[in-house]
C-alpha positions as CSV (number, residue, x, y, z in Angstrom):
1,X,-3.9,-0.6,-12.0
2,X,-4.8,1.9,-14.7
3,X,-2.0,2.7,-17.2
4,X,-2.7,6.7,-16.3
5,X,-2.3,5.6,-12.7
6,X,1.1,3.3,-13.7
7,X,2.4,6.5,-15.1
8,X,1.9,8.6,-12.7
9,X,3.6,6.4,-10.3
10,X,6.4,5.9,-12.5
11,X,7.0,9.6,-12.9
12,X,6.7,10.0,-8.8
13,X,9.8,7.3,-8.3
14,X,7.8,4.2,-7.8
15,X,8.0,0.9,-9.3
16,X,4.6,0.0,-10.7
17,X,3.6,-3.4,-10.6
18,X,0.5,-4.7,-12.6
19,X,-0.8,-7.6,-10.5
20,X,-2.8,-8.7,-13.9
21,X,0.6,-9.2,-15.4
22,X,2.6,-11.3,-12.2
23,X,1.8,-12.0,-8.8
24,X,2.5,-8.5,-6.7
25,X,4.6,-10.3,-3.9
26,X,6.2,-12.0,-5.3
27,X,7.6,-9.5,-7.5
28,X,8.3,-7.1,-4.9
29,X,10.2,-10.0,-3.3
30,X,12.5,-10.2,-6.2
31,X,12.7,-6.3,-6.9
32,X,14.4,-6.5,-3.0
33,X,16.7,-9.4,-3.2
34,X,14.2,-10.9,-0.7
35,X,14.0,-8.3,1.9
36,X,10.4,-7.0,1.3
37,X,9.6,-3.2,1.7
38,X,9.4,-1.0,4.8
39,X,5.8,-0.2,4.4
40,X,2.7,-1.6,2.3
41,X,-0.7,0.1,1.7
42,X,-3.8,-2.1,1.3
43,X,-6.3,0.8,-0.2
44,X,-8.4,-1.6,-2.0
45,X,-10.3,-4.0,0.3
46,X,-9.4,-6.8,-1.8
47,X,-8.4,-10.0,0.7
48,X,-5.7,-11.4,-1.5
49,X,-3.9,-7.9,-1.6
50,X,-3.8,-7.8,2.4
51,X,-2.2,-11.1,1.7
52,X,0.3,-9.9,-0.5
53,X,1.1,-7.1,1.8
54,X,1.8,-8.9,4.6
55,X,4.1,-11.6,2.1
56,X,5.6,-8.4,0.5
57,X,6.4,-6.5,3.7
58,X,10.4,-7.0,5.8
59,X,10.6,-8.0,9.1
60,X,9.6,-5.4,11.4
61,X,7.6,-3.6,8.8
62,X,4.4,-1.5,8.5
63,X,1.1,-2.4,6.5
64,X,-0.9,0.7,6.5
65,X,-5.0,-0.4,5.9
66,X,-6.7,3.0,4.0
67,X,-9.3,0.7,2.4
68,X,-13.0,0.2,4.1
69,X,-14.1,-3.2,3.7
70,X,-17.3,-5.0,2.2
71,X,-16.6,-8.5,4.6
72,X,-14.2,-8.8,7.1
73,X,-11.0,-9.8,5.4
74,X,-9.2,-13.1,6.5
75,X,-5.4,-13.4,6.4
76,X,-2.9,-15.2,8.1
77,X,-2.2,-13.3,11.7
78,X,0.5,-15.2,12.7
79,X,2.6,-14.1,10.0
80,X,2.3,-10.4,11.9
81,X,3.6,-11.9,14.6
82,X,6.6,-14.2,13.1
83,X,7.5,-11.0,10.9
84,X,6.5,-8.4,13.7
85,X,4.6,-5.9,11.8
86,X,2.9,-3.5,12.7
87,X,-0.6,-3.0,11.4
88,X,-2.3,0.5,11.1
89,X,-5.7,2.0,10.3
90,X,-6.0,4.8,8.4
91,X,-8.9,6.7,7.0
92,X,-6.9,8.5,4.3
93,X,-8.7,11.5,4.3
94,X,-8.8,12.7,7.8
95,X,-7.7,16.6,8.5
96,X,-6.7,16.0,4.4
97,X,-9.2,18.9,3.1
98,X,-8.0,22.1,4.9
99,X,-4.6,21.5,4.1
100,X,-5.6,21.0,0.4
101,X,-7.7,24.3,0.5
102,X,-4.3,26.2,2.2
103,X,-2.3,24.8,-0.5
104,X,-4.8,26.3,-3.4
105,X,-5.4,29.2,-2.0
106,X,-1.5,30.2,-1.9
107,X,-1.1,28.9,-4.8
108,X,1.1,25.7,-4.5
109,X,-1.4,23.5,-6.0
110,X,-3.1,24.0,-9.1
């Protein structure tokens, strides 16, 4: 993660880990006293990172894929079904630009 990008994400509420500094899960593990969080997003089609997510993410939880893959990615599926999570696909950007343009043109993004 980029420090600009670790910023930013500070500043918005979140708690920015740098997965070159500790191990991602496991730190979100400790962060909530071994719960996990509600939702995860994998937006970098790295396979360990789907890995994490699915580590990272509570019981009845929600990973949310935005990230288009090079290779299929190969994780542990039974772990979906022990934890129940649900898995979803996203493209990230669909129906994203007219609502971008409406929120320029009135003025509510600059």
């Amino acid at each position: 993660m980029s420090e600009e990008r670790r910023k930013v994400a500070t500043k918005l509420g979140a708690v920015a880990i740098n997965p070159a500094e500790s191990d991602a899960a496991e730190e979100i593990m400790k962060q909530t006293a071994g719960e996990g969080v509600d939702i995860s997003f994998e937006a970098t089609g790295v396979p360990v990172v789907l890995e994490q997510a699915v580590h990272s993410t509570k019981m009845g939880g929600e990973i949310v894929i935005e990230s288009l893959w090079e290779s299929k990615p190969e994780f542990d599926a039974n772990s979906l079904v022990f934890k129940e999570l649900h898995l979803i696909g996203s493209i990230g950007y669909r129906n994203l630009f007219p609502t971008v343009i409406d929120l320029i043109a009135d003025g509510r993004l600059k």
